[in-house]
C-alpha positions in Angstrom: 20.5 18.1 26.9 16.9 17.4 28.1 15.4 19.3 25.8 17.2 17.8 23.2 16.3 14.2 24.2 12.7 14.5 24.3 12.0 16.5 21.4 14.2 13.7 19.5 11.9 11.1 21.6 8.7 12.8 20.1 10.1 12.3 16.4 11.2 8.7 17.3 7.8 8.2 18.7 5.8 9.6 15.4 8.0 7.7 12.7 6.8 4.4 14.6 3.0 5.4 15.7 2.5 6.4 11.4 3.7 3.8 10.3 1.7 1.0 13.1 -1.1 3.7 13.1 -4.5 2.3 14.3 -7.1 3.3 12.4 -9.4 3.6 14.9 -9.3 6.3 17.6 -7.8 5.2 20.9 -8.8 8.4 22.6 -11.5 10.9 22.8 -11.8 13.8 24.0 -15.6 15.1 24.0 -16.3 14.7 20.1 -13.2 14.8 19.3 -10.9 11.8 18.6 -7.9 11.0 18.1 -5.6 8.5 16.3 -2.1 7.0 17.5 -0.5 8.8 14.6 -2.4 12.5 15.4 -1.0 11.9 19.5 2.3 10.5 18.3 2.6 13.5 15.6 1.0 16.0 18.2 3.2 15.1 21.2 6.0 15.9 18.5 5.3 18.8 17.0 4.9 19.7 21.4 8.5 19.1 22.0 9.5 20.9 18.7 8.0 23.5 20.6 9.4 23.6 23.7 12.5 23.1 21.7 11.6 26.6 19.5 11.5 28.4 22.6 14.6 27.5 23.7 16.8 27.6 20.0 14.8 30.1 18.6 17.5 31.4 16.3 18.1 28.3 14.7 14.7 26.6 14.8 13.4 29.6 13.1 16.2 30.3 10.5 15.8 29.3 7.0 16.4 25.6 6.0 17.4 24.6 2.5 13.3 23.0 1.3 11.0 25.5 2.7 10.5 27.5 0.3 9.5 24.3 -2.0 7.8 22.7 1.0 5.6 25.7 1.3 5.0 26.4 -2.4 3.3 22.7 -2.3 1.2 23.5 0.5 0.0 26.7 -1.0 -0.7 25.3 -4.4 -2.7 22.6 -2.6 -4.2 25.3 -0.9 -5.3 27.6 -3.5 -6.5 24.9 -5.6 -8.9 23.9 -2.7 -10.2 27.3 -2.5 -11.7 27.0 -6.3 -12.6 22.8 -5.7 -16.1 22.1 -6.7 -16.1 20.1 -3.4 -14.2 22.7 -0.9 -14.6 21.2 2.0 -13.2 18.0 1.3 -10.2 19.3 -0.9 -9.4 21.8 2.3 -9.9 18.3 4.6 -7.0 17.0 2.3 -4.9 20.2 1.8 -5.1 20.0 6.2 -4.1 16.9 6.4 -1.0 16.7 3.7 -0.1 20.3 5.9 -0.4 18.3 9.7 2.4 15.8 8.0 4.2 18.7 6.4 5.0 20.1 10.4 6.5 17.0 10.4 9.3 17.7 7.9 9.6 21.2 10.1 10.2 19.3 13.2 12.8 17.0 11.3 14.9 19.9 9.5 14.9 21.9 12.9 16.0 19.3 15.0 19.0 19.9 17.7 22.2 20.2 16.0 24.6 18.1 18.9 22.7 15.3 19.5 23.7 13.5 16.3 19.9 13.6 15.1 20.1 12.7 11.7 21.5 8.9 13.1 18.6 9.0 15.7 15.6 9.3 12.5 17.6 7.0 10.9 17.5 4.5 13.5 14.4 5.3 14.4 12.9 4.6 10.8 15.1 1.7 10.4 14.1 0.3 13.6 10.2 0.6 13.0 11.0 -0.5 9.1 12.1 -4.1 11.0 9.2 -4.4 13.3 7.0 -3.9 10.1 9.0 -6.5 8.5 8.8 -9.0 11.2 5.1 -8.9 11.1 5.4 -9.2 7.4 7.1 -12.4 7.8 5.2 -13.8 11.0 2.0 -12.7 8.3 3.7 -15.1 5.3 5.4 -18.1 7.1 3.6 -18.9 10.5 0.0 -20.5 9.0 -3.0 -21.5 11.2 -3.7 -17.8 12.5 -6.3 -15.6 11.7 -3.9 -12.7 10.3 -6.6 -10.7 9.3 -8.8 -10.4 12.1 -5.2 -9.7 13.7 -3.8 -7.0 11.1 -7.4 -5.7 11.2 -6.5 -2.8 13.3 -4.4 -1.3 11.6 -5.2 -1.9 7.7 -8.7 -0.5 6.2 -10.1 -3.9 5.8 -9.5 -7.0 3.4 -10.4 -5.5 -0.3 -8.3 -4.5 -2.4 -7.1 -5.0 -6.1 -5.2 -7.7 -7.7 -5.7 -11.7 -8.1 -2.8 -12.3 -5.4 -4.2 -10.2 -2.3 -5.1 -13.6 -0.6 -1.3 -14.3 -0.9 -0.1 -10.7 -0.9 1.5 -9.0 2.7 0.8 -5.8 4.0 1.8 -5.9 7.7 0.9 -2.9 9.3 -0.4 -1.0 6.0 -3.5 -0.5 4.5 -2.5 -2.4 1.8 0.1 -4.6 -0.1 1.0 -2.0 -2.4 1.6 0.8 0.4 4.0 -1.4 2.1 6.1 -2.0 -0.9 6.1 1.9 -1.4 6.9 2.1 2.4 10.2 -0.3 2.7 11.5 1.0 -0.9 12.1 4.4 0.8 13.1 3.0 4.3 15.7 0.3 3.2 18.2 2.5 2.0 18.5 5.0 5.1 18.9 1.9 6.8 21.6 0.0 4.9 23.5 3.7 5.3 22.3 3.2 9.3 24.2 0.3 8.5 27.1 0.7 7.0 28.2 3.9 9.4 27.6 1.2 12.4 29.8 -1.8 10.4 32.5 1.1 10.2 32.6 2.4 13.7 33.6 -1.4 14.7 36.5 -1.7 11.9 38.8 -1.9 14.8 37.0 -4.5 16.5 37.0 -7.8 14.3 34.3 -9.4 15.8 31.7 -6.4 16.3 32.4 -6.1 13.0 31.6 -9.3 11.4 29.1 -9.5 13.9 27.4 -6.2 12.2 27.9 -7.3 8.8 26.0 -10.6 9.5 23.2 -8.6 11.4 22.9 -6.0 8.3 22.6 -8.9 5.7 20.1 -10.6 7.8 17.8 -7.5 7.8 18.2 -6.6 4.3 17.3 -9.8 3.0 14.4 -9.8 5.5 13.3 -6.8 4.4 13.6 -7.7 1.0 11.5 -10.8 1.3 8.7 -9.1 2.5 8.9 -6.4 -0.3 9.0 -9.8 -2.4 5.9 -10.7 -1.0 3.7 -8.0 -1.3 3.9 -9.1 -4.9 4.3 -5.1 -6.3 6.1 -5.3 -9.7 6.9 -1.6 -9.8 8.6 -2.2 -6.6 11.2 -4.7 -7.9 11.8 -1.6 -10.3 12.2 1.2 -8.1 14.1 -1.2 -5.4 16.5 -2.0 -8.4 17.5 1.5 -9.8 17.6 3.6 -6.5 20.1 0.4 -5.1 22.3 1.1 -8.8 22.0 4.9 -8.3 23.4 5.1 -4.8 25.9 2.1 -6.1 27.5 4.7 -8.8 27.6 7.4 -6.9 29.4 5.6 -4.0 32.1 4.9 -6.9 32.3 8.1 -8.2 32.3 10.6 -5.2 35.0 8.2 -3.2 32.6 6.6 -0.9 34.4 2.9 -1.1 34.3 -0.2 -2.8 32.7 -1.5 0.1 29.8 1.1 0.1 29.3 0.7 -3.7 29.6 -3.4 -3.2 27.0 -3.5 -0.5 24.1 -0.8 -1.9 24.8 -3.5 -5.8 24.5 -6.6 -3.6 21.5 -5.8 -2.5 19.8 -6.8 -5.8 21.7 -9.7 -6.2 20.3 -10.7 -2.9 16.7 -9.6 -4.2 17.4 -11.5 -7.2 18.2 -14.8 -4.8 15.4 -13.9 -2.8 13.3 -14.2 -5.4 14.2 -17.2 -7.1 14.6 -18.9 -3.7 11.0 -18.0 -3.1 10.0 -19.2 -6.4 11.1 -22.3 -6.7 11.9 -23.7 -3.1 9.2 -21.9 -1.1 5.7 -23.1 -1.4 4.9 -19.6 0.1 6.6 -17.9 -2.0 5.6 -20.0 -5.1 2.3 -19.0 -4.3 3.0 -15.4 -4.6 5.0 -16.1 -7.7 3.1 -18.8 -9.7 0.6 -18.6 -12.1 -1.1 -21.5 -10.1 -1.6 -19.7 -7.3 -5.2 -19.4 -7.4 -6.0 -22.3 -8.2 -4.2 -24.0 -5.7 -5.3 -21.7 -3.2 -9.4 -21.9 -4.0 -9.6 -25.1 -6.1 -12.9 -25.9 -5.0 -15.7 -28.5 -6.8 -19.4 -28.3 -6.9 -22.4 -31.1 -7.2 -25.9 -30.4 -7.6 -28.2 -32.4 -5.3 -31.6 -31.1 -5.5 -33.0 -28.2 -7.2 -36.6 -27.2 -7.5 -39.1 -28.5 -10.6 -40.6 -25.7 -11.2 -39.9 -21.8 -9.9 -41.9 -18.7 -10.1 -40.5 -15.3 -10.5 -39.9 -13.1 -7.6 -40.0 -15.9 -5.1 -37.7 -17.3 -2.9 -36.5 -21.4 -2.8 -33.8 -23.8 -1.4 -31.5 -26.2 -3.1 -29.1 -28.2 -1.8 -25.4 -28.3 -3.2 -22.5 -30.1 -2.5 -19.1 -28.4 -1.8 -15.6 -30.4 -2.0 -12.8 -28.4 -0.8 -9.8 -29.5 -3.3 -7.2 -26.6 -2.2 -4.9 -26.3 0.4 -7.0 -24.1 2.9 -8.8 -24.2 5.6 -13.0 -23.0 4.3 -13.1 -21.0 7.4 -17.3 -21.0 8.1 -17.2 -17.5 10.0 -14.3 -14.6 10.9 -13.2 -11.6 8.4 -11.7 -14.2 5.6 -14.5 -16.9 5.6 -16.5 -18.7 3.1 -20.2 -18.7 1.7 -22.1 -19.9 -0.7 -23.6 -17.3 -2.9 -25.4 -16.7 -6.6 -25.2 -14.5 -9.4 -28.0 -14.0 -12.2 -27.2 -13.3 -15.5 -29.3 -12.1 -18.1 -29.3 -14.4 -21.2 -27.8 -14.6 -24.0 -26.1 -11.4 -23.2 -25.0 -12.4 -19.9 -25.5 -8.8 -18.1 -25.3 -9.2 -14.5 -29.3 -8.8 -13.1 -28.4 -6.9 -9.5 -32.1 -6.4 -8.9 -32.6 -9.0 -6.8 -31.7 -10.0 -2.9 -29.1 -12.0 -2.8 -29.0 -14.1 0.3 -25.1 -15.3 1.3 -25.4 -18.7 2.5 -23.2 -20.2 5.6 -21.4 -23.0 5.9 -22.7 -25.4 8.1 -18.8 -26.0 9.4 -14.9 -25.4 8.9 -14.3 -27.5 6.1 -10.7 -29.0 5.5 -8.8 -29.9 2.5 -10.1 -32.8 1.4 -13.3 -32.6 3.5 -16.7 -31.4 2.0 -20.3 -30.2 2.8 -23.7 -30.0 2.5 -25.0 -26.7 2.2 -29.0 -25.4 1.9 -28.8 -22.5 -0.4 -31.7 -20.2 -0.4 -32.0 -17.7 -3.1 -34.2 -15.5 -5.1 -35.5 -15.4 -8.3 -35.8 -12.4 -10.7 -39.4 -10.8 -10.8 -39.1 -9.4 -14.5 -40.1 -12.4 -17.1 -37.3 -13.2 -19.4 -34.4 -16.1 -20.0 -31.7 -16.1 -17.2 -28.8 -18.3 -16.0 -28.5 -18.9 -12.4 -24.5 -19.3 -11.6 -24.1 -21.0 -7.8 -20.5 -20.4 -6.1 -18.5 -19.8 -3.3 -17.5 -16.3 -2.0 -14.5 -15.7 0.1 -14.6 -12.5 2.6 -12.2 -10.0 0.8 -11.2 -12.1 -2.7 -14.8 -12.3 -3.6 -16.7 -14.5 -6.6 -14.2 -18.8 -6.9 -14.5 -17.9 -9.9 -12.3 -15.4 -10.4 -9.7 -17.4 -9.9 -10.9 -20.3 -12.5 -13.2 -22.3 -10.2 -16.1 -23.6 -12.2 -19.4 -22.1 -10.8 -22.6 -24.3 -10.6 -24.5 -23.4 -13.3 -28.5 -23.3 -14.3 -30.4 -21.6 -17.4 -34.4 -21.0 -16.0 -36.9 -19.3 -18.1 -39.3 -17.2 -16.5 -41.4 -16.3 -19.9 -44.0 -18.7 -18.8 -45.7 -18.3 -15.4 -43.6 -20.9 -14.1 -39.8 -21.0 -14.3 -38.3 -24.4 -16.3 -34.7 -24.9 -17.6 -33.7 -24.7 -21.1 -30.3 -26.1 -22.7 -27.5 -23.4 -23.8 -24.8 -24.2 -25.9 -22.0 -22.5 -23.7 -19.8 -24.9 -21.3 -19.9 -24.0 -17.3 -17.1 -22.6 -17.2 -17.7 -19.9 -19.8 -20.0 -17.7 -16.7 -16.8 -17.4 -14.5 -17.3 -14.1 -12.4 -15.5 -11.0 -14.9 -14.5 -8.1 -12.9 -15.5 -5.4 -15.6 -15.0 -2.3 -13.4 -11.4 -3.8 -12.8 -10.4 -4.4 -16.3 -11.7 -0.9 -16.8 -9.6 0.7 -14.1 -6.2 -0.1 -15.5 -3.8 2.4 -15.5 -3.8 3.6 -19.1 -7.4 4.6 -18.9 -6.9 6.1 -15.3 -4.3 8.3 -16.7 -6.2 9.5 -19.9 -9.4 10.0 -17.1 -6.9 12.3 -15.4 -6.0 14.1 -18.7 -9.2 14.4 -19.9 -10.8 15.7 -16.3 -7.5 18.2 -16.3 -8.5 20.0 -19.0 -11.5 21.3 -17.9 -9.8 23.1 -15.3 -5.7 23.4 -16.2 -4.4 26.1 -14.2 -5.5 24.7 -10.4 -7.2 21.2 -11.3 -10.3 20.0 -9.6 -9.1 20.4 -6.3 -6.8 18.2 -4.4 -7.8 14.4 -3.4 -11.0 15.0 -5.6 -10.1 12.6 -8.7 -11.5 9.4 -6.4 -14.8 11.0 -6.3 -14.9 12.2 -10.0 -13.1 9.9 -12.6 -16.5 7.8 -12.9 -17.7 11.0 -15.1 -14.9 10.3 -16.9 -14.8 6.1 -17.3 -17.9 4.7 -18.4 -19.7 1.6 -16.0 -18.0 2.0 -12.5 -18.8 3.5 -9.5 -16.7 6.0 -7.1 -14.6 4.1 -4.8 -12.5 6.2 -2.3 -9.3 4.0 -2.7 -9.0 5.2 -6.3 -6.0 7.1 -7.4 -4.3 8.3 -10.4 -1.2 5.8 -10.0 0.9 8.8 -11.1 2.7 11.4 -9.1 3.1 13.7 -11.2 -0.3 13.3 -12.9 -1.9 13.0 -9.4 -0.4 16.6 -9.1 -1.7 17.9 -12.4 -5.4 16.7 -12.5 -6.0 17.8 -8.4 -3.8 21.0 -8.6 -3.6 21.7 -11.9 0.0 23.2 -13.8 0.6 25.5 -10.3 0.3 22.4 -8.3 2.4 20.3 -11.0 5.2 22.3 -11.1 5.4 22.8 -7.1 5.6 19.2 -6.8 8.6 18.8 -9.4 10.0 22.2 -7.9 9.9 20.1 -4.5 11.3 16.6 -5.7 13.9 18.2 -8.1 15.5 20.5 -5.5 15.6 17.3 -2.8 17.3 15.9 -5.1 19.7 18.1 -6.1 20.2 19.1 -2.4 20.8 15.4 -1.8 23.1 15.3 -4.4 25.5 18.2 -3.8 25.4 16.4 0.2 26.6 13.1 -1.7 29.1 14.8 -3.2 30.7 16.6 -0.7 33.9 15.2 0.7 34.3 17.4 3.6 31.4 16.0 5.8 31.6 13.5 8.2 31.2 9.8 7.5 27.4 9.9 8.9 26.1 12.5 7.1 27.9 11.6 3.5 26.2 7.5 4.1 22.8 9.1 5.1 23.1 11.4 2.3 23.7 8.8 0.0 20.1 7.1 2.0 18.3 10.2 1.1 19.0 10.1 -2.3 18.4 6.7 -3.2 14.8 7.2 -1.3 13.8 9.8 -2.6 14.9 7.7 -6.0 12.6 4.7 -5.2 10.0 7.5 -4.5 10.0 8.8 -7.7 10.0 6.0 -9.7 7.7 3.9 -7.9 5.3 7.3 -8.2 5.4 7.0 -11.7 3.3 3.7 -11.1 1.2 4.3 -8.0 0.5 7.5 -5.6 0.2 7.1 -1.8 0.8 10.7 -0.1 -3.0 10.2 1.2 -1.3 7.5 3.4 0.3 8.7 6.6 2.9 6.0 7.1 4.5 7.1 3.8 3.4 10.8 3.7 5.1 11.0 7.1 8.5 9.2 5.8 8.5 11.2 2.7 8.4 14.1 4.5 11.2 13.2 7.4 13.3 12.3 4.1 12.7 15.8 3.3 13.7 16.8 6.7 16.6 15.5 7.4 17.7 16.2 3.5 17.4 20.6 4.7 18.8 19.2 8.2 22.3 18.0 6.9 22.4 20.9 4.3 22.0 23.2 7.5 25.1 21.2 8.7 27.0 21.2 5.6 30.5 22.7 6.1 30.4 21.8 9.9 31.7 18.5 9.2 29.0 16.5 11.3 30.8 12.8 12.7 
C-alpha cells in the first residue's frame, strides 16, 4: 500500500510542478540542469518504477492507447531522422516522448487505490491554484504582477492588443492558459459531481458541496474569461453541450446533464457580469480598452533649428498621463520615451539608425505629467524623413498602437543641414502598424503550412521546424520561436508530413472512441462513468480549440493531454470490474 501511495504522490506531484513549472532551472547538477517539471516528471516516472518491479504483470500488459501513443512517437521520430535541421527536430521528438512516459505512468497506475479520483483531484486541485492566481493577477491592483509571474511565464510579449489586460497565471501565455482550464474544468466538475453524490445522504455536506463546486466553476470560468481567447468561449461551449447530451442519453441523470449545460449559462453570466459591471472586466471586453488603459498626450517644448545627418541631439517633450495607470519609470512593464523614423512619403520604417530609449525622470500618476530630455539620432543617408516621438511600454510596445497620437516631425536631410518641411497628412495618420502581425494571421499561416508541406508530403519538414521556416514562405517577417501553425491537425501535416497526420487522428479518434464506449457503459461504477464523461468532454475542448491554436510544445498542457490519455487506457483496463 506504500508503494502504491508514493508512486500516486509522484504523479500528484508532476500534474502540479508542469503546470507552475519555473522556467529556470532550480538545480544543477555539473552542466546539467534541471527544471521543476523534469524533477517533478523524473521523481515520477522513479516511483512508476519501483511500482513496475513490483506489478510487473500488469504494469507491463497492454493498455487500450499504446499502440496509437507509440505510432505518434515514431512518426515524430522518423520524420526527424529526414529534418533538414535533425538535431532540433530529434530535441522536439525527445521532449514530446519525456511527456509521453507520462501517459505510461498514468495508464499503469495501481488498480486499488482508486487512482483515477486521485489525478483527478490532483489536476483539479492544481487547476484552482492556477485560477486563484488568475484572479489575485485581475482583481488585486497596485502589484507588480509581472515581475511576480516572471518566473514562471517566458516573458511579457506576446500577440494581441489586449495582452496588457489579458491573464495568464502560471502560463507562458494568455492563450496557453485558456487551452489549459478548457481541458481541466471538466475532469473537475465530474471530480465534482462524484463528491456532491457521495454526501446525498447528508443534507448539509451536500449543499455544502454544491455551493463549493459552483464557486470554483465560476472561478475558473472567469479567469478563462479573462484571458480574452475567443476560441476558448467556443471549445468551453460545445465540449460542456457534448458531455450535457450524453449525460441524457446514456442515463447519467438530470442532475449530471443540468450541471455540465449550466455551466455556460454561468459563462454566459460571467461574461456579461464582467462586461458591463466590472471595470476589469470591461477592460478585457471593450473596445475602449486601450485607450483607456494608455491614453496618454504629448507637447513639444523645444526641438533643435537646425540638424545634421548622422548626429545625435536632445529635445525636450512633455508627457501627460490621461489613463488610468500608473507610468511605472523602471521594472519589466515600465515606460519610455522612444522614436521611430519613417521614410517619406512612403512611410517605410528607417531601422538603420540607434535608437536610444529614453527614461522617465519619475513614476507618473494619472493625471500627473513630465518633463522628459529625449536624445535621439538622425539618419545618415540624405533624403525627406518624418521623425514620430512616443511612449513605449515594456511588453505592449509603440502608444500608438493602441490610438495614442505620436509626436510628430517632417526634417529634410537633402541639404547639409536638416530643416522641416510641411506634409499634408494629420498626426495621427504615422500611428505605429504592426505589418509582421497583420501578416501572421491565421489564414496565411495555414496556406505557409500547405505550401511548405508540399515540398516534402510523406514526413513533413521535421517536427517543431515550421517556427524556424515559415518566413521562406511569408514575405517581410522574421523567425520568431513562438510561431505556430494554430492548427492541430495542420501542425501534424506540415512537421510530420501524411504518416505523422494520420497518427495524430489515429491517436485523437481512438481516445475518443475509447472515451465513448467508457460513457456508455452502464455497468461501471459511478466514478469511472463521471470521469469518463471528463475525459471526453476534454479531449472535446482539445480538439476544437486545436483547430484554432497548437500548444503540445507546452508542458503544462502536453503533460495534461497526455494524463487525459492515461487515465482514458486506465479505466478501459478497469472496464468490466465495475470500479466504485
Amino acid at each position: 500500500m506504500h508503494r502504491e501511495r508514493l508512486v500516486l504522490f509522484g504523479a500528484c506531484l508532476a500534474i502540479f510542478f508542469t503546470v507552475l513549472e519555473f522556467r529556470r532551472s532550480v538545480f544543477e547538477m555539473g552542466s546539467i540542469n534541471f527544471t521543476t517539471t523534469e524533477l517533478a516528471a523524473g521523481f515520477f516516472f522513479l516511483t512508476a518504477a519501483v511500482w513496475a518491479a513490483v506489478d510487473r504483470g500488469s504494469f507491463f500488459s497492454r493498455r487500450a492507447l499504446d499502440l496509437a501513443v507509440i505510432l505518434f512517437l515514431l512518426s515524430n521520430f522518423i520524420s526527424s531522422a529526414f529534418s533538414g535541421d535533425q538535431p532540433s527536430a530529434f530535441k522536439f521528438s525527445l521532449r514530446m516522448t519525456f511527456a509521453a512516459l507520462f501517459y505510461v505512468g498514468v495508464s499503469r497506475l495501481p488498480r486499488k487505490a482508486r487512482s483515477h479520483i486521485v489525478i483527478a483531484g490532483a489536476i483539479t486541485v492544481t487547476m484552482l491554484v492556477v485560477t486563484l492566481i488568475g484572479l489575485m493577477q485581475s482583481f488585486i491592483p497596485g502589484v507588480d504582477w509581472p515581475n511576480v509571474l516572471s518566473p514562471w511565464q517566458e516573458g511579457n510579449f506576446t500577440f494581441g492588443d489586449f495582452y496588457n489586460v489579458r491573464v495568464s497565471a502560471t502560463m507562458p501565455y494568455p492563450t496557453v492558459l485558456s487551452m489549459y482550464l478548457e481541458i481541466a474544468l471538466p475532469l473537475g466538475l465530474a471530480l465534482g459531481l462524484w463528491l456532491i453524490g457521495r454526501k446525498e445522504s447528508v443534507r448539509v455536506g451536500r449543499n455544502l458541496w454544491k455551493a463549493a463546486s459552483i464557486i470554483c466553476v465560476t472561478a475558473v470560468l472567469a479567469v478563462q474569461l479573462f484571458t480574452y481567447t475567443r476560441s476558448a468561449l467556443i471549445a468551453t461551449t460545445v465540449s460542456m453541450l457534448t458531455a450535457a447530451f450524453l449525460a441524457m442519453v446514456y442515463g447519467y441523470g438530470r442532475r449530471v446533464a443540468v450541471y455540465f449545460a449550466a455551466t455556460i449559462i454561468v459563462m454566459v453570466l460571467v461574461l456579461g457580469t464582467a462586461t458591463v459591471f466590472s471595470k476589469t472586466g470591461a477592460e478585457r471586453y471593450t473596445a475602449g480598452d486601450e485607450s483607456r488603459h494608455y491614453s496618454a498626450e504629448y507637447q513639444l517644448l523645444t526641438f533643435p533649428d537646425k540638424i545634421a545627418p548622422g548626429q545625435e541631439y536632445n529635445a525636450d517633450l512633455r508627457v501627460v498621463n490621461t489613463s488610468d495607470v500608473m507610468w511605472r519609470k523602471s521594472g519589466s512593464d515600465n515606460f519610455l520615451v522612444a522614436y521611430r523614423w519613417l521614410e517619406y512619403p512612403d512611410r517605410k520604417p528607417y531601422e538603420a539608425v540607434d535608437v536610444i530609449r529614453n527614461e522617465l525622470p519619475f513614476d507618473v500618476a494619472p493625471g500627473e505629467s513630465a518633463d522628459v530630455t529625449v536624445s535621439f539620432n538622425t539618419p545618415e543617408i540624405p533624403g525627406q524623413y518624418v521623425l514620430a516621438i512616443e511612449l513605449v511600454k515594456s511588453g505592449v510596445g509603440w502608444l500608438s498602437k493602441t490610438g495614442v497620437t505620436p509626436v510628430v516631425v517632417p526634417l529634410d536631410f537633402n541639404s547639409s543641414a536638416g530643416s522641416g518641411f510641411a506634409i499634408p497628412e494629420p498626426p495621427e495618420s504615422f500611428v505605429y502598424v504592426d505589418t509582421k502581425q497583420q501578416l501572421l494571421s491565421r489564414p496565411v499561416l495555414w496556406q505557409a503550412a500547405i505550401d511548405m508541406w508540399k515540398t516534402k508530403p510523406l514526413l513533413g519538414i521535421g517536427p517543431g521546424q515550421f517556427r524556424s521556416e515559415y518566413p521562406k514562405y511569408v514575405s517581410g517577417v522574421k523567425p520568431d520561436d513562438r510561431i505556430e501553425v494554430n492548427n492541430i491537425f495542420l501542425e501534424a501535416l506540415v512537421n510530420t508530413g501524411i504518416t505523422g497526420l494520420l497518427a495524430m487522428v489515429f491517436l485523437l479518434t481512438l481516445a475518443l472512441w475509447f472515451q465513448f464506449r467508457l460513457v456508455r457503459d452502464r455497468s461501471l461504477g459511478q466514478s469511472a462513468r463521471l470521469l469518463a464523461l471528463g475525459l471526453l468532454a476534454a479531449m472535446v475542448a482539445y480538439v476544437v480549440h486545436g483547430m484554432l491554436d497548437f500548444f503540445l510544445w507546452q508542458n503544462g498542457v502536453t503533460f495534461l493531454f497526455f494524463a487525459v490519455l492515461g487515465l482514458t487506457a486506465w479505466l478501459v483496463d478497469q472496464q468490466g470490474r465495475r470500479v466504485a
